[in-house]
C-alpha positions as a Markdown table, in Angstrom:
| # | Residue | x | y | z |
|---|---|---|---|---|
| 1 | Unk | 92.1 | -8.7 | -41.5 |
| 2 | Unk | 89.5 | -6.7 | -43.0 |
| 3 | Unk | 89.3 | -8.8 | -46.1 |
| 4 | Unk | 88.4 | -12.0 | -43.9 |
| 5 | Unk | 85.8 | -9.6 | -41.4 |
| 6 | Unk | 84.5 | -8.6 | -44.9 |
| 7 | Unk | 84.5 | -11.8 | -46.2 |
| 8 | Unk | 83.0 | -13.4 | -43.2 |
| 9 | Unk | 80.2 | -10.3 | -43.2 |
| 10 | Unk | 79.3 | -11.5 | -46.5 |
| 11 | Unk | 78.6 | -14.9 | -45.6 |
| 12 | Unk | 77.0 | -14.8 | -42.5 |
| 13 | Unk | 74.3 | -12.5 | -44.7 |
| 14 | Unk | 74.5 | -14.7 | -47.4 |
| 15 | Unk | 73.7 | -17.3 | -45.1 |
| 16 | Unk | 70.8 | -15.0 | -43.1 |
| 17 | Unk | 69.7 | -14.4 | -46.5 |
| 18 | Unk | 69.0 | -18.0 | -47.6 |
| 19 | Unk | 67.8 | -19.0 | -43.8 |
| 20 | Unk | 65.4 | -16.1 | -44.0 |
| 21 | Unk | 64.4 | -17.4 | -47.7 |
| 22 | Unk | 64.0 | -21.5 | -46.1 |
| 23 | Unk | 61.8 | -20.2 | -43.7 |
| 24 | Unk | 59.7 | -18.0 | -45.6 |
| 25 | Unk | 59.2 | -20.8 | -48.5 |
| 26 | Unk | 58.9 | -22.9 | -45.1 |
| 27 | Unk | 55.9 | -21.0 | -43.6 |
| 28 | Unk | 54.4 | -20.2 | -47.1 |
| 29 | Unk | 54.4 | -24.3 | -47.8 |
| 30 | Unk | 52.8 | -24.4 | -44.5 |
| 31 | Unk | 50.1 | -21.9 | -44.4 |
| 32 | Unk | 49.5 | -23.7 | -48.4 |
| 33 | Unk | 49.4 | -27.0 | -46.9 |
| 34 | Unk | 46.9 | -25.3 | -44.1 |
| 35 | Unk | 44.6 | -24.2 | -46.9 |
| 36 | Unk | 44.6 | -27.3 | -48.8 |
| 37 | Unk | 43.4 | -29.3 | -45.6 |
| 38 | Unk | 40.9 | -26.6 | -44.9 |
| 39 | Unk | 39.8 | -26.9 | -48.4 |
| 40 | Unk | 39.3 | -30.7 | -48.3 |
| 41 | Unk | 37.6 | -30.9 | -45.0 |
| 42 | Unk | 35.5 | -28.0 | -46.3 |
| 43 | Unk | 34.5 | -30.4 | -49.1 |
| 44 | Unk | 34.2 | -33.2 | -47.3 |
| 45 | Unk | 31.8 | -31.7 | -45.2 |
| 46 | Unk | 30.2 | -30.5 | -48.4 |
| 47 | Unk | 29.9 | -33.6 | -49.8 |
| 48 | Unk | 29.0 | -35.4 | -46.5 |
| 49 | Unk | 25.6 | -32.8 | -46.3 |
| 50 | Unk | 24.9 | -33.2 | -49.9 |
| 51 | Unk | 25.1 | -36.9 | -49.3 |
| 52 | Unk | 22.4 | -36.5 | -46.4 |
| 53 | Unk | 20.4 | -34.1 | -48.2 |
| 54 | Unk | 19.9 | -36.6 | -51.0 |
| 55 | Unk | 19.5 | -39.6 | -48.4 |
| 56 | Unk | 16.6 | -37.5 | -47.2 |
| 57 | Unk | 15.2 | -36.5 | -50.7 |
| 58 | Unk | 14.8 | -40.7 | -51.2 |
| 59 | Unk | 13.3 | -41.1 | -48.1 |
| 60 | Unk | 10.7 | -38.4 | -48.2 |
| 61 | Unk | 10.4 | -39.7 | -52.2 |
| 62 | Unk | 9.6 | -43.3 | -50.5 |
| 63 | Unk | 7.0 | -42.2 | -48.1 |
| 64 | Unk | 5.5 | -40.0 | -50.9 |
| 65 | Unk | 5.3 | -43.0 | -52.9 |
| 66 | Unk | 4.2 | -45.4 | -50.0 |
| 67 | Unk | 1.4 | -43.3 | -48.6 |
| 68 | Unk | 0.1 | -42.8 | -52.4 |
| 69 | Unk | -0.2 | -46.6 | -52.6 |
| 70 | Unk | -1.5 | -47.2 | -49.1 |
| 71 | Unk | -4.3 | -44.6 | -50.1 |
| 72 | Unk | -5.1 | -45.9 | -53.3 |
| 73 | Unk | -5.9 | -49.3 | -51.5 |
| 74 | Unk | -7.6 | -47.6 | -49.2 |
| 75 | Unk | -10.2 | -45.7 | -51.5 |
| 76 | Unk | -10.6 | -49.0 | -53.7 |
| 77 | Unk | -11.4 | -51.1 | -51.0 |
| 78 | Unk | -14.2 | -48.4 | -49.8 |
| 79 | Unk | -15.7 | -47.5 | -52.8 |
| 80 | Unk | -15.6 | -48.5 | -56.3 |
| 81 | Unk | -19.4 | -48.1 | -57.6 |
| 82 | Unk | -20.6 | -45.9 | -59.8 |
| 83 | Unk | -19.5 | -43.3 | -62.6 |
| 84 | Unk | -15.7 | -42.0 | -62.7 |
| 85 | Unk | -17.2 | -38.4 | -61.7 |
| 86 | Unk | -18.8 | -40.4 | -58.3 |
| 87 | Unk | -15.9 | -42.1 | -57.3 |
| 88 | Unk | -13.5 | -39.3 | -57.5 |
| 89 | Unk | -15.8 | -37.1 | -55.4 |
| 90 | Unk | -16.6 | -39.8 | -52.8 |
| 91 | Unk | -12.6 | -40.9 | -52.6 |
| 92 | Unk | -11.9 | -37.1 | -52.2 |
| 93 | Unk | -14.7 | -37.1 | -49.3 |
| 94 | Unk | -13.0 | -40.0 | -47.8 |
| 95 | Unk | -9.6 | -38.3 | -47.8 |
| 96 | Unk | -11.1 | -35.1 | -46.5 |
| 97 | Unk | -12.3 | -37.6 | -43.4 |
| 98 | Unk | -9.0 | -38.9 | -42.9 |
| 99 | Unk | -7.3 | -35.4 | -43.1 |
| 100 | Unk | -9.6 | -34.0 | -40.6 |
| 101 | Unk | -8.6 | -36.6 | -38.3 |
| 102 | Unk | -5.0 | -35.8 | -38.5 |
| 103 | Unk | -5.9 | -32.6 | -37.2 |
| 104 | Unk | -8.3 | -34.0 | -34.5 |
| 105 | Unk | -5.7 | -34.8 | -32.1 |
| 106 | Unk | -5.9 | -37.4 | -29.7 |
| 107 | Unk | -8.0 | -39.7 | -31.2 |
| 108 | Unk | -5.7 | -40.2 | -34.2 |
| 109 | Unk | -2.1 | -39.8 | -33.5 |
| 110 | Unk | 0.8 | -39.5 | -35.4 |
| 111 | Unk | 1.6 | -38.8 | -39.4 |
| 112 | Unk | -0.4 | -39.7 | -42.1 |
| 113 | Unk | 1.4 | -42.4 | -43.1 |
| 114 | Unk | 1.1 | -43.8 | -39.5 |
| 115 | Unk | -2.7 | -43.3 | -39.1 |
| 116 | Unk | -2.9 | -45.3 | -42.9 |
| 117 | Unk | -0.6 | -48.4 | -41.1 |
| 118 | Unk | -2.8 | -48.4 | -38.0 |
| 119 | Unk | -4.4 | -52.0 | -37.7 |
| 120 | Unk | -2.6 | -53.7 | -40.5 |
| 121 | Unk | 0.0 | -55.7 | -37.7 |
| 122 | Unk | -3.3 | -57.3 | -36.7 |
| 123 | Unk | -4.0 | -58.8 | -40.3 |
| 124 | Unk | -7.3 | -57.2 | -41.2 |
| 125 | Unk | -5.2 | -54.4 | -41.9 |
| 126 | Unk | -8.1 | -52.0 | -41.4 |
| 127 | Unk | -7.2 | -48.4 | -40.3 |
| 128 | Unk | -10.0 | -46.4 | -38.5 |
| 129 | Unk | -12.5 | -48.8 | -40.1 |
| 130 | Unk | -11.1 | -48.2 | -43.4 |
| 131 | Unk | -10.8 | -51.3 | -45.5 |
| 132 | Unk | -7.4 | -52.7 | -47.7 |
| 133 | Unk | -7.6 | -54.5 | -50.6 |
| 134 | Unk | -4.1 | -56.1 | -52.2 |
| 135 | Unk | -1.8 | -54.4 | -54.2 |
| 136 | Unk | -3.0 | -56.2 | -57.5 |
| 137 | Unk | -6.2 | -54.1 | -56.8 |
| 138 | Unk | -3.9 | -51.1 | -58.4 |
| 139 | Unk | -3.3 | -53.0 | -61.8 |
| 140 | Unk | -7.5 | -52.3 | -62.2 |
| 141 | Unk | -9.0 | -49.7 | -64.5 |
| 142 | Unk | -10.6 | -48.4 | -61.0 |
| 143 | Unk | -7.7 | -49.6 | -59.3 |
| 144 | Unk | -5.8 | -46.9 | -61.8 |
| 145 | Unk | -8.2 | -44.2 | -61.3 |
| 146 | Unk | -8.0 | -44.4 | -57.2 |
| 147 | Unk | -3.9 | -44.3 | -57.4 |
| 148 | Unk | -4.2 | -41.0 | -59.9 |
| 149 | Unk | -6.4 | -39.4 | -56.8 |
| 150 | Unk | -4.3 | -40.6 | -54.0 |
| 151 | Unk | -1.3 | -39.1 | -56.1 |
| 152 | Unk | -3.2 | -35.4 | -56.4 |
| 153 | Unk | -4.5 | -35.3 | -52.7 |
| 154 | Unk | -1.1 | -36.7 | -51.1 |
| 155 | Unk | 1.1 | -33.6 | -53.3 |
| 156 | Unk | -2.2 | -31.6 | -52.0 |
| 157 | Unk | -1.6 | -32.1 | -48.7 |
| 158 | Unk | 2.1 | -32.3 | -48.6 |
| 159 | Unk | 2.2 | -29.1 | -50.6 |
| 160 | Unk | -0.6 | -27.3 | -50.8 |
| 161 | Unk | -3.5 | -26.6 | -51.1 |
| 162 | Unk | -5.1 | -28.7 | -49.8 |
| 163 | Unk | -8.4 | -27.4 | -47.8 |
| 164 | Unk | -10.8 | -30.1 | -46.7 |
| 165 | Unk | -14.7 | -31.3 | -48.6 |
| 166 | Unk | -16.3 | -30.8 | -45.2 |
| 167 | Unk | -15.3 | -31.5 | -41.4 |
| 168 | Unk | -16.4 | -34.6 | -40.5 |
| 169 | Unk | -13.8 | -37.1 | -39.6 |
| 170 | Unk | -15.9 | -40.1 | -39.5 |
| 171 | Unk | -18.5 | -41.8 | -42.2 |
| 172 | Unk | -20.6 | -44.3 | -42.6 |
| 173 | Unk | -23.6 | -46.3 | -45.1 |
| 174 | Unk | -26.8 | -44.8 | -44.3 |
| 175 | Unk | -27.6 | -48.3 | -42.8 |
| 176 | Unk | -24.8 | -48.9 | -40.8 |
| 177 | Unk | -25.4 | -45.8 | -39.1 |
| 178 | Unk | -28.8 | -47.3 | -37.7 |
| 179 | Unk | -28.6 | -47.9 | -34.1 |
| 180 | Unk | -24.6 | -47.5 | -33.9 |
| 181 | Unk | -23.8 | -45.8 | -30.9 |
| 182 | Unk | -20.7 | -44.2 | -31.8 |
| 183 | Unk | -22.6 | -42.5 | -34.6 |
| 184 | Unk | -25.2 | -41.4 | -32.4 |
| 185 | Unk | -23.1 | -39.2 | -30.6 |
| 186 | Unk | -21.9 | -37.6 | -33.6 |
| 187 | Unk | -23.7 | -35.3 | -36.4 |
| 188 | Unk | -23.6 | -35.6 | -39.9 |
| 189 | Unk | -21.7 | -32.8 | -41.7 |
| 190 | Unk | -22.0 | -33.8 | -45.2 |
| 191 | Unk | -23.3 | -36.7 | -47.7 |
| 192 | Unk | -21.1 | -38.2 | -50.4 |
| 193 | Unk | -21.6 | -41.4 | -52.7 |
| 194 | Unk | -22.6 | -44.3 | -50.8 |
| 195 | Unk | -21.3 | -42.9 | -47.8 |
| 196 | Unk | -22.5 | -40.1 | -44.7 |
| 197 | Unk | -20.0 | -38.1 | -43.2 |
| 198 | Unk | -20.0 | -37.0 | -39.4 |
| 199 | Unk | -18.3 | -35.0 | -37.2 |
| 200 | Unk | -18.1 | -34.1 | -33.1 |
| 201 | Unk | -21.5 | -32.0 | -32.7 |
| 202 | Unk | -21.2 | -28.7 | -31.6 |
| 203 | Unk | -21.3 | -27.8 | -28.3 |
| 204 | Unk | -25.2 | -26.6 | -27.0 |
């Protein structure tokens, strides 16, 4: 009789034994199995905002790239006389303009590359009186020289620095100044090549 409760002893901690070691290897395989889907949604989410990150990289990259071209357009159609030396100062006047009316407010809303689009939907494709010209204006020797200065004043004003020529926001040929009335209620802060420059006169 003590033989068989012995025996019987033995086996029900035999068989304690190998339930406690089924659930330990149980609970071990899931708390791994936990880890490893923790792991992979940790990834996932990894690679999901890389994924975004770069999507916004290509986009910022593209309006970079459009805004230099929209500008380079811009200066070619406004000015191309003169020496090398004039047109970089007077497309650099220009852009100083067109800066300062980003930080005017109301007048001209929006980002930069909004403010450059304003008035193309009509067809002229004029924004704030500034002339376009088409693309194949680029493929100039002047064409050349006005996307290299959109390219340095764009990084300029994306990322600095970037401080304006003077603080008008609005300019003008000496003789289309001449009995215009918008220009009469403004004062000239600066001259450039072929071009005056005016801002909001100062309060008296």
């Amino acid at each position: 009789m003590k033989n068989i409760l012995t025996a019987s002893t033995g086996a029900i901690s035999a068989l304690l034994f190998i339930g406690i070691v089924v659930w330990g290897t149980f609970k071990v395989t899931e708390v791994r199995a936990e880890m490893v889907y923790e792991s992979e949604i940790a990834f996932l989410a990894k690679q999901i905002e890389q994924a975004e990150i770069d999507r916004m990289i290509v986009d910022a990259n593209a309006q970079l790239e459009a805004e230099k071209i929209l500008l380079a357009r811009a200066f070619y159609g406004e000015y191309r006389e003169g020496t090398a030396e004039e047109r970089a100062l007077a497309w650099e006047m220009q852009f100083s303009a067109i800066y300062n009316r980003l930080e005017y407010g109301d007048d001209w809303s929006g980002d930069f590359t909004e403010t450059m689009k304003w008035g193309c939907e009509a067809g002229a494709c004029q924004i704030n009186s500034l002339p376009f010209v088409g693309p194949e204006a680029l493929l100039t020797d002047i064409g050349k020289e006005a996307l290299a200065k959109a390219d340095e004043l764009i990084e300029a004003m994306h990322f600095g620095p970037y401080k304006p020529l003077h603080s008008g926001h609005s300019w003008a040929t000496a003789a289309a100044v001449v009995s215009n009335a918008y220009f009469a209620g403004k004062c000239q802060v600066a001259e450039g090549p072929g071009h005056l420059y005016f801002g909001d006169c100062p309060d008296t």
